[in-house]
Backbone bond lengths (Angstrom), bond angles and torsions (degrees), N, CA, C in turn:
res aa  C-N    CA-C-N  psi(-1)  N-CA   C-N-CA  omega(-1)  CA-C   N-CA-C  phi
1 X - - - 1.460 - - 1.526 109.85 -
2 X 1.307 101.40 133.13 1.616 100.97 173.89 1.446 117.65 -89.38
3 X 1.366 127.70 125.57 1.185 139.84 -168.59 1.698 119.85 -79.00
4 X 1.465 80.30 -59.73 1.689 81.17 170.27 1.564 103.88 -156.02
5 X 1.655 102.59 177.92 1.759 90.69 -176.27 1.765 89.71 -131.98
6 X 1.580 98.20 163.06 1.610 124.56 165.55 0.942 130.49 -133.96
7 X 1.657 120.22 112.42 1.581 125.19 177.32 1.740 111.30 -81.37
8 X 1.352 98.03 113.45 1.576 85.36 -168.24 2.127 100.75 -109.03
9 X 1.408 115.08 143.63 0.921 107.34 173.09 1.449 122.57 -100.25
10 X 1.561 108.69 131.29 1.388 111.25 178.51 1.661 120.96 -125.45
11 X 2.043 88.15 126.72 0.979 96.77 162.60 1.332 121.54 -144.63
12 X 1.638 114.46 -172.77 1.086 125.91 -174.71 1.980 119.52 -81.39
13 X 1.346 99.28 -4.49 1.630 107.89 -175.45 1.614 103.93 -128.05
14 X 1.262 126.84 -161.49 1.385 151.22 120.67 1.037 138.04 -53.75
15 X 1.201 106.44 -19.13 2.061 140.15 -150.79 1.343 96.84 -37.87
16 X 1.820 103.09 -59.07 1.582 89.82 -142.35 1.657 83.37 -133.59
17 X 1.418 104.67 59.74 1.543 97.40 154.27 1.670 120.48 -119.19
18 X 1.608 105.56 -1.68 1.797 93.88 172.03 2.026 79.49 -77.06
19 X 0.918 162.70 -48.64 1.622 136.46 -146.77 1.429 107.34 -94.68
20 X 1.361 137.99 7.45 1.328 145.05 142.56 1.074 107.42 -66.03
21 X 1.600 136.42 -64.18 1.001 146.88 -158.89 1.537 101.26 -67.54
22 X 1.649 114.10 -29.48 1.837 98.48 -174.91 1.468 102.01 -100.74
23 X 1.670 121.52 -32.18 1.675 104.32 162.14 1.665 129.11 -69.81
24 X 1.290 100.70 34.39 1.870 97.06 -179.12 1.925 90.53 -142.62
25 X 1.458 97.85 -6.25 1.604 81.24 -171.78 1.212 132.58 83.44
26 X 1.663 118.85 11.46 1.424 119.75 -154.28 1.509 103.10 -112.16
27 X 1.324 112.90 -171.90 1.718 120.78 166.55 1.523 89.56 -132.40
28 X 1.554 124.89 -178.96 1.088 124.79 -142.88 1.513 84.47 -144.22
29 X 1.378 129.24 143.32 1.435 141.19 -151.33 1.564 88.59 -107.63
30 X 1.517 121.60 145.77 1.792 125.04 162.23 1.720 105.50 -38.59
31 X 0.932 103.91 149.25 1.814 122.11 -177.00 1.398 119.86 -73.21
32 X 0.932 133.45 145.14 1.473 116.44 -177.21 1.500 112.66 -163.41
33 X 1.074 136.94 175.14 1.468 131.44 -157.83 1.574 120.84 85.17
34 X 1.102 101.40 163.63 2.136 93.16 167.01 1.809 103.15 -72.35
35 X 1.643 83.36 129.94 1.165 112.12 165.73 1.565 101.78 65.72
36 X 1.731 134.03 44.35 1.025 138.18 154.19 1.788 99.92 60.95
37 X 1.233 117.31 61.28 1.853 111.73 -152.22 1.982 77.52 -108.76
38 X 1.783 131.60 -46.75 0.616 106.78 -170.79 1.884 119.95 -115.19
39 X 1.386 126.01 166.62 1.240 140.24 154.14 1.268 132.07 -138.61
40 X 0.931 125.22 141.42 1.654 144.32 165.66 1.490 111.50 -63.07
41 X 1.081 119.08 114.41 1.590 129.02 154.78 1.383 119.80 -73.53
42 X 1.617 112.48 88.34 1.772 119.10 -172.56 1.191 109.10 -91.88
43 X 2.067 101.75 117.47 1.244 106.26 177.79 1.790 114.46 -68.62
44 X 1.382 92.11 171.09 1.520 96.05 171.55 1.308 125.51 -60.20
45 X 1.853 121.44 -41.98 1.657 106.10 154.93 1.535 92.96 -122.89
46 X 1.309 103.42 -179.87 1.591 120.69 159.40 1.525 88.52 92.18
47 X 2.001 93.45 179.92 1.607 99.45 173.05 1.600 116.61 -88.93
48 X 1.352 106.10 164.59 1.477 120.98 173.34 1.279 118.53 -49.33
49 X 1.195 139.37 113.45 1.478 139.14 163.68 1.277 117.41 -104.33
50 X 1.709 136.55 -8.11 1.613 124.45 -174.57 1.711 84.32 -153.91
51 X 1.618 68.75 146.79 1.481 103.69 -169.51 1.585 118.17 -137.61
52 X 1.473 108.43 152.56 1.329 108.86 -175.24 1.685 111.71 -107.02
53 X 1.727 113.08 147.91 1.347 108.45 179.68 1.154 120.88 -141.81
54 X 1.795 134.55 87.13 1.189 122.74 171.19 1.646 123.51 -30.66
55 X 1.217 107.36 129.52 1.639 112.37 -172.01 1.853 89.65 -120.77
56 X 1.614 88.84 156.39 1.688 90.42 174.91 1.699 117.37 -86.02
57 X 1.391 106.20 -2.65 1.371 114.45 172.46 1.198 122.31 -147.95
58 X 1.214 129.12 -167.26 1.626 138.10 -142.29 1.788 96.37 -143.21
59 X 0.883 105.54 128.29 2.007 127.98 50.08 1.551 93.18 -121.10
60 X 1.263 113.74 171.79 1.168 142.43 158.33 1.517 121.87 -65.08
61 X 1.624 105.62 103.02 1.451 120.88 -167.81 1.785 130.08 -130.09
62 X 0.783 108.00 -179.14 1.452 110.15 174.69 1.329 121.67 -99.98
63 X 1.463 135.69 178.80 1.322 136.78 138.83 1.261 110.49 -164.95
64 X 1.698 126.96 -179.26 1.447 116.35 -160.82 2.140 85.65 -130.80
65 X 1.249 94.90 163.01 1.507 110.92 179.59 2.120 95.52 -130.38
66 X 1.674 85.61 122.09 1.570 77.01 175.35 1.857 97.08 -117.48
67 X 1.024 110.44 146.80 1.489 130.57 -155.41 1.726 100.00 -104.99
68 X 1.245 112.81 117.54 1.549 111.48 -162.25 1.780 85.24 -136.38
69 X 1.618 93.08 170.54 1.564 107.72 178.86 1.928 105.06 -91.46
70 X 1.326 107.87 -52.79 1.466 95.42 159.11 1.394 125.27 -142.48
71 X 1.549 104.99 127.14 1.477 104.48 -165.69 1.229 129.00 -67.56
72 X 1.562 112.35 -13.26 1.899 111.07 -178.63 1.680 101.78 -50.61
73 X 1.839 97.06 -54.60 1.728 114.47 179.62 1.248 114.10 -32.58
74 X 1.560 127.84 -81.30 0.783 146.04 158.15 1.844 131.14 -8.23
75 X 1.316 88.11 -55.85 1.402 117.70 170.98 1.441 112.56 -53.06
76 X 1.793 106.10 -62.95 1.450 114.82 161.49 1.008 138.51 -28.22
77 X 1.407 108.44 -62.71 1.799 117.38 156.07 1.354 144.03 -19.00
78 X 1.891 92.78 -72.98 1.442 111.17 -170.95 1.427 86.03 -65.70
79 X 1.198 144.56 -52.17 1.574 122.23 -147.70 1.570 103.04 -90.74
80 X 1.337 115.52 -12.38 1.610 102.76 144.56 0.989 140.22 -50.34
81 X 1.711 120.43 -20.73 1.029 142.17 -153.76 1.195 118.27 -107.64
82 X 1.607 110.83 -26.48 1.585 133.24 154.21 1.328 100.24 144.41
83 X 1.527 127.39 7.53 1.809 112.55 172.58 1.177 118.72 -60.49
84 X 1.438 124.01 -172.07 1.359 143.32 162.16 1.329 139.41 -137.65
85 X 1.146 138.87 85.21 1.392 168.63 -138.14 1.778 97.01 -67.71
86 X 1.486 123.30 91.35 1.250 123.11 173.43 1.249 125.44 -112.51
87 X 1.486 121.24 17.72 1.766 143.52 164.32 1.351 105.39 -160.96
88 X 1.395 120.34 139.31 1.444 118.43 150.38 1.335 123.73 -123.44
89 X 1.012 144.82 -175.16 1.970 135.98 158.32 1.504 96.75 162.49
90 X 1.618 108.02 167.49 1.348 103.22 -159.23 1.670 103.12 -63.06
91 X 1.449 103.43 162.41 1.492 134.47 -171.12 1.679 113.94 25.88
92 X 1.497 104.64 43.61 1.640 133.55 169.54 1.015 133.14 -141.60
93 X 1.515 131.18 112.28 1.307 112.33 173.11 1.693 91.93 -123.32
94 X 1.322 119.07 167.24 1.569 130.03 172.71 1.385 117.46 -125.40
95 X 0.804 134.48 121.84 1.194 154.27 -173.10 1.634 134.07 -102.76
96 X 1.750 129.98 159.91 0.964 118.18 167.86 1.569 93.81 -148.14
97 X 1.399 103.38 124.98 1.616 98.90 173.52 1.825 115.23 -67.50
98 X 1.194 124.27 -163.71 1.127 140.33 -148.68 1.498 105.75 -89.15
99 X 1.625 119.78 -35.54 1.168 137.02 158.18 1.372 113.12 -91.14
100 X 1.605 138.85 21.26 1.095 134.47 150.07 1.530 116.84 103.87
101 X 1.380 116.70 -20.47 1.312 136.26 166.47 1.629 107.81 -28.02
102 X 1.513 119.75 129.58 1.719 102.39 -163.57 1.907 73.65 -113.05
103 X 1.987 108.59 145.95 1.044 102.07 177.47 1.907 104.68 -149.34
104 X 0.925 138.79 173.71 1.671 134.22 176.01 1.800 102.70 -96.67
105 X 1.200 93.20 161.52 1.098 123.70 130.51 1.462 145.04 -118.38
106 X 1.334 146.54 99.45 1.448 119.66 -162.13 1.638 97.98 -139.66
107 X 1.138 108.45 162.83 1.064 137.46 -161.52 2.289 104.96 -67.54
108 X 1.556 91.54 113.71 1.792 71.94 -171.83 1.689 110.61 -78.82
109 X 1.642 101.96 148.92 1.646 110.64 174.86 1.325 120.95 -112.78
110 X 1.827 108.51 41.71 1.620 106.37 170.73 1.532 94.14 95.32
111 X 0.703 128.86 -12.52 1.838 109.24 -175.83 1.628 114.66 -55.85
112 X 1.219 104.94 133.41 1.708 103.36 -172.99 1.792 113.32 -141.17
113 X 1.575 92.76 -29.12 1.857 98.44 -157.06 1.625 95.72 -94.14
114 X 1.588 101.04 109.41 1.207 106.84 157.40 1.494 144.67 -8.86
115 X 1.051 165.53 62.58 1.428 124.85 -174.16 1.560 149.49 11.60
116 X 0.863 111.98 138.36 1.619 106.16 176.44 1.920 95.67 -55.55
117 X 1.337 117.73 162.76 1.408 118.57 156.37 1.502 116.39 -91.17
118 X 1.532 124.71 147.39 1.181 111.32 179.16 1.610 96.04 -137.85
119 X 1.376 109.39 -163.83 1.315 122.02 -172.90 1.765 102.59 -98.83
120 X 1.408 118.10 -1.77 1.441 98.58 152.51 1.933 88.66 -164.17
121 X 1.164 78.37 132.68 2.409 87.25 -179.01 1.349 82.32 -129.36
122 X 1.472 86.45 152.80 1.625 116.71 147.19 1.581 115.20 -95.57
123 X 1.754 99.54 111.51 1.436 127.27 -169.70 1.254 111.80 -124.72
124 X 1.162 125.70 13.82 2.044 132.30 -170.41 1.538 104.13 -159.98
125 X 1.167 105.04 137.13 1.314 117.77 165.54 1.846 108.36 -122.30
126 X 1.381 113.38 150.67 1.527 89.28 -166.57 1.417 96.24 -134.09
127 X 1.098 119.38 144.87 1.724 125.10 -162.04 1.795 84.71 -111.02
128 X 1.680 118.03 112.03 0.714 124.19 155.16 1.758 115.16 -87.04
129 X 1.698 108.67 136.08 1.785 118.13 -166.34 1.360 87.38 -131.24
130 X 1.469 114.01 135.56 1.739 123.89 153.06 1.118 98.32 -50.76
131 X 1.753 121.97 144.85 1.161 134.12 149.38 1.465 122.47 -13.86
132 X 1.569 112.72 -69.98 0.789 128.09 -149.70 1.811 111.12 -80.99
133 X 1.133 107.42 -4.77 1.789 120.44 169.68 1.368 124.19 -115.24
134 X 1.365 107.87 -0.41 1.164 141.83 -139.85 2.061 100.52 -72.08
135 X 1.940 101.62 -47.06 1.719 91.81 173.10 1.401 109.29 -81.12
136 X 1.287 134.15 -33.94 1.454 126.35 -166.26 2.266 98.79 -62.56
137 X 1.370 115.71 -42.69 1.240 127.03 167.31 1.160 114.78 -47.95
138 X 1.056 128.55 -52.25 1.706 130.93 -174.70 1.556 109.06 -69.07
139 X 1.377 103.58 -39.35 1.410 103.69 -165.74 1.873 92.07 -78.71
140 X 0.955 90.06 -49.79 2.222 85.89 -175.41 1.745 103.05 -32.82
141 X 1.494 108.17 -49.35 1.678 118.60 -157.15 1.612 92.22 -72.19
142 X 1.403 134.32 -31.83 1.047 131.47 -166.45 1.424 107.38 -89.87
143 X 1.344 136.92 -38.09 1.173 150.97 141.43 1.709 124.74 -23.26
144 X 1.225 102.16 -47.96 1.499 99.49 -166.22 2.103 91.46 -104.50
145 X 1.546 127.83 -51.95 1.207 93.10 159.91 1.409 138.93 -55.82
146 X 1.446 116.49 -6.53 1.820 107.66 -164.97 1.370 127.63 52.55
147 X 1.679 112.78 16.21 1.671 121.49 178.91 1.622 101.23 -82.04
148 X 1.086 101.21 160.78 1.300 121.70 165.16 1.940 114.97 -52.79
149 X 1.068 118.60 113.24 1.611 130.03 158.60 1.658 110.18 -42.43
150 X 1.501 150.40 109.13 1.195 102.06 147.09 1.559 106.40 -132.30
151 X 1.428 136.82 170.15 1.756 131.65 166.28 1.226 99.13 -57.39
152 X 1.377 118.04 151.99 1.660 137.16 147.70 1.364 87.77 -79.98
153 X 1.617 94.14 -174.21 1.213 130.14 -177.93 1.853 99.74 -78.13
154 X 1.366 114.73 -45.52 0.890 95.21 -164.38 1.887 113.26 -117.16
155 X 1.288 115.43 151.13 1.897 92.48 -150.87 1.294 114.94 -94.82
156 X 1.431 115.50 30.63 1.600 119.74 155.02 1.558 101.30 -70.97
157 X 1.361 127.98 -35.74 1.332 110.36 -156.36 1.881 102.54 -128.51
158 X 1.112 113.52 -179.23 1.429 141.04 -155.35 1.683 101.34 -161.49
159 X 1.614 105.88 145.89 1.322 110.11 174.38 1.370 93.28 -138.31
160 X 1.338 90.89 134.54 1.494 111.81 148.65 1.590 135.62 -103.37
161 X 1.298 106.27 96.23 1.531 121.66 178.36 1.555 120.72 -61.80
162 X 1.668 83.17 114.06 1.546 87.94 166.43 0.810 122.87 -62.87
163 X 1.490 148.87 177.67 1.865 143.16 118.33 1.529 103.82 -34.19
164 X 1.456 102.68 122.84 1.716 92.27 168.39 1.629 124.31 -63.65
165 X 1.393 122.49 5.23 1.395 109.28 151.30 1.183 142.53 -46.26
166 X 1.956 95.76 -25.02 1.495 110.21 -167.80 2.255 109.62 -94.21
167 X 1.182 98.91 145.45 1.596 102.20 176.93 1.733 124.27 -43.09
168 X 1.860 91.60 -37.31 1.374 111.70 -166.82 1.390 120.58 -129.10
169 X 1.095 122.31 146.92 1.562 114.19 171.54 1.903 92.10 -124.09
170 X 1.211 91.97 -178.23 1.607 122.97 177.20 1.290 131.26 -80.90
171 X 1.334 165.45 137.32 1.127 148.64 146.24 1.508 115.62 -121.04
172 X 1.147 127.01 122.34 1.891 124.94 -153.64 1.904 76.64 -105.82
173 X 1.683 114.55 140.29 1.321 130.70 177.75 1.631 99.49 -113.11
174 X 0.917 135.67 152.18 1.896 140.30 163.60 1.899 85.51 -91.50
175 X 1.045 104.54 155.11 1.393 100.42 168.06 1.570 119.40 -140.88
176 X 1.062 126.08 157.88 2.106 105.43 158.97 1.487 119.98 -66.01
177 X 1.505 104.24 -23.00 1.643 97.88 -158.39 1.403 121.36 -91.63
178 X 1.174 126.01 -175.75 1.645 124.72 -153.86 2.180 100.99 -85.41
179 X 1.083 86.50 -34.39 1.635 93.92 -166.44 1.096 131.08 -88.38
180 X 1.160 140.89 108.43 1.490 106.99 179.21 1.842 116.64 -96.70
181 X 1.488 87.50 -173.32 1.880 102.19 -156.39 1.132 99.56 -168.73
182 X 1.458 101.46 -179.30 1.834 136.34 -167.18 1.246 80.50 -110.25
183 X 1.521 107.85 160.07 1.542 124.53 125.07 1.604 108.90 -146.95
184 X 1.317 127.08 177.96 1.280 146.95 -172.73 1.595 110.00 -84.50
185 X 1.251 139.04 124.36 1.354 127.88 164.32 1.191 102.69 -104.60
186 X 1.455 127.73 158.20 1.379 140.43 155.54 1.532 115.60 -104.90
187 X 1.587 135.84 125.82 1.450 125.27 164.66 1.683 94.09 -91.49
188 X 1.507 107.96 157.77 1.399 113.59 172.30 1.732 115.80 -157.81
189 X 0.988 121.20 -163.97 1.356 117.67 -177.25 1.442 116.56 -106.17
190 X 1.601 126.33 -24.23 0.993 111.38 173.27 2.042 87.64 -157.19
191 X 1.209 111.28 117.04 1.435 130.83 -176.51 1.422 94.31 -42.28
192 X 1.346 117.18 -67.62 2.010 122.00 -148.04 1.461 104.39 -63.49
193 X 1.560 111.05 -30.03 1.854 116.79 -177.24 1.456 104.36 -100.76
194 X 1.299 129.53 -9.55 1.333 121.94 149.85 1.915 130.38 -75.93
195 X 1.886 97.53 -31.40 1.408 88.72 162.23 1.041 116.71 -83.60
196 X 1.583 140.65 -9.56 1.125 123.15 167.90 1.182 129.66 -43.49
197 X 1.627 97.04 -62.23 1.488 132.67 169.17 1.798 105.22 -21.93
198 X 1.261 105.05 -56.03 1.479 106.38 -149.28 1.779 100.28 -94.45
199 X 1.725 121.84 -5.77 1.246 125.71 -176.33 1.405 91.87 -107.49
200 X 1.152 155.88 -33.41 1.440 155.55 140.11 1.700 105.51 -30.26
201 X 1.058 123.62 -36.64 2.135 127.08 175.47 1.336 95.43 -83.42
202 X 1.469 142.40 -43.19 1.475 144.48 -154.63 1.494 132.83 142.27
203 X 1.498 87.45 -16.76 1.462 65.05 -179.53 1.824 123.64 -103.27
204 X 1.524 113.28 -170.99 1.392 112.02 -170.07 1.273 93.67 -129.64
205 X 1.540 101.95 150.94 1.171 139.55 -150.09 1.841 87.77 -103.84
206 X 1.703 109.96 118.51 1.578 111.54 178.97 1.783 100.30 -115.70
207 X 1.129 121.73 -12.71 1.646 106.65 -177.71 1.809 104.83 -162.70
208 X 1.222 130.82 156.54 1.075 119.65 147.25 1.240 110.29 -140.05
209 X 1.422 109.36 157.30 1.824 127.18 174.26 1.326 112.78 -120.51
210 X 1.324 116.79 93.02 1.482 119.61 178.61 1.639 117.44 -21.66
211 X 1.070 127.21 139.80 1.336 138.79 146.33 1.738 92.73 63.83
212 X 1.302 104.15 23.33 2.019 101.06 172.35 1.649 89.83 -134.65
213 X 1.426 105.12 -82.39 1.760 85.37 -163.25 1.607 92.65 -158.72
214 X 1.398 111.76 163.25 1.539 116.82 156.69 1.650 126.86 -96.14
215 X 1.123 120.77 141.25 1.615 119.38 -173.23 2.033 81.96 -95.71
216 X 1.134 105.75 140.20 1.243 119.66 169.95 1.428 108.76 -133.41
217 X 1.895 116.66 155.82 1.684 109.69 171.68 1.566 90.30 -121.40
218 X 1.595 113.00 155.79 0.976 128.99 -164.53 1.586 105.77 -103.67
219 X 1.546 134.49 177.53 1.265 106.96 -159.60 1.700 101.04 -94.15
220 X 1.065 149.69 21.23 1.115 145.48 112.72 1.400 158.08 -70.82
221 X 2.164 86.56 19.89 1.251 96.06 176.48 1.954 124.55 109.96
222 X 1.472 83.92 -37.67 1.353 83.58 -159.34 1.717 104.68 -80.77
223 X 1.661 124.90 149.63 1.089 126.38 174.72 1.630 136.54 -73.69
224 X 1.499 141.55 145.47 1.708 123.93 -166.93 1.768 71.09 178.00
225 X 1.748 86.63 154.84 1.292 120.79 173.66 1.521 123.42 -127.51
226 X 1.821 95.90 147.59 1.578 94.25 -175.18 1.926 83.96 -108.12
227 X 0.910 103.33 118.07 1.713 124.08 173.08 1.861 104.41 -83.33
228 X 1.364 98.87 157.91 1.206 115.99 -176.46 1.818 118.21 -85.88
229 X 1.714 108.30 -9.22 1.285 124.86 156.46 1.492 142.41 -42.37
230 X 1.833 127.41 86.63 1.166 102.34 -153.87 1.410 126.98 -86.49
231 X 1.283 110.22 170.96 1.846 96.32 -162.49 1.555 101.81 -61.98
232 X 1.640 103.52 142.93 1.684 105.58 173.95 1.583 97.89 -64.77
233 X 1.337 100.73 157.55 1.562 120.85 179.29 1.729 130.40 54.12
234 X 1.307 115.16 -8.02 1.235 119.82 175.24 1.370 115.17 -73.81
235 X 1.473 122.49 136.46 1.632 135.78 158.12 1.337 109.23 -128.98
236 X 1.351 84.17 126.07 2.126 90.83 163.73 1.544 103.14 77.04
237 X 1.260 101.90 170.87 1.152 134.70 179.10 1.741 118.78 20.87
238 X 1.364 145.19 -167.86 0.987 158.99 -84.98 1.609 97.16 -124.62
């Protein structure tokens, strides 16, 4: 069972964590790891779900942390399943799914309390898959969370539903390109005053799709969307 999840951001600088830190609303936890590589982005209530990660290289990317009771188990699984085990150490394992996707395992420590709701969260993480690997990929991600499969609206993508206990759910993309990856989604209340929001902090605006979502890059580059999805459970204000 997955306990809880973590979108952690990775990069190669500092660059672009004061404008994470002001589009999520957060303060930023003491540093820790060799050489201060990681921090926690602490929301205003609830537990921590995104995190920051100096990487020794580029580009500037994502990945997800799924929060289990014990990771050897766990561990067992996914690479039954077709992963590949490229770090381990206690209450860690690292991973790469089948299409290459790099993801955790770690050991869960009680995390339960939601977030506060706001007028725009990061609630999706989206597993972009080449076309062409694209069902054996979906089925692994659906396999090893045990969430529900279902169509979007539109048939590049598929969601995988968490339990709303969890911070994050899934969204599987078909893509053209060779690689696959993470990126960050945002749901919000109204797209055009949320990209403002977030091109007024730094970042630039790379595509839009009316009445679906904007692809934005952050100031280190890396790519995430503010979607036209509004946050579950929020009313009113700020």
């Amino acid at each position: 069972m997955i306990r809880w999840v973590t979108g952690f951001l990775d990069t190669p600088s500092r660059v672009a964590e004061p404008f994470w830190l002001a589009v999520t609303g957060s303060s930023v936890s003491p540093r820790r790891g060799p050489g201060g590589a990681f921090a926690t982005l602490v929301p205003e209530r609830g537990d921590a779900y995104l995190r920051f990660q100096v990487v020794g290289d580029g580009p500037a990317r994502a990945h997800l942390d799924l929060h289990v009771d014990d990771v050897g188990a766990a561990a067992r699984e996914v690479t039954g399943r077709g992963a590949v085990v490229t770090h381990a150490e206690d209450g860690l394992v690292v991973l790469r799914s089948p299409a290459g996707v790099a993801f955790c395992l770690v050991r869960w420590d009680g995390e339960r309390e939601l977030p506060a709701r706001r007028a725009s969260l990061v609630d999706q993480l989206c597993v972009d898959i080449p076309q062409a690997g694209y069902a054996a990929e979906a089925n692994f991600w659906a396999a090893v969370t045990g969430w529900q499969r279902r169509a979007s609206d539109l048939p590049q993508f598929e969601v995988l539903q968490s339990p709303p206990a969890l911070p994050l759910r899934l969204l599987l993309q078909r893509t053209g390109g060779e690689r696959a990856g993470v990126h960050v989604d945002f749901a919000c209340q109204d797209v055009a005053v949320e990209v403002a929001r977030h091109v007024e902090l730094g970042a630039v605006v790379v595509r839009r799709v009316p009445g679906q979502w904007t692809t934005l890059r952050d100031p280190a580059g890396r790519e995430y969307c503010v979607t036209a999805r509004p946050v579950p459970g929020f009313v009113g204000g700020g």
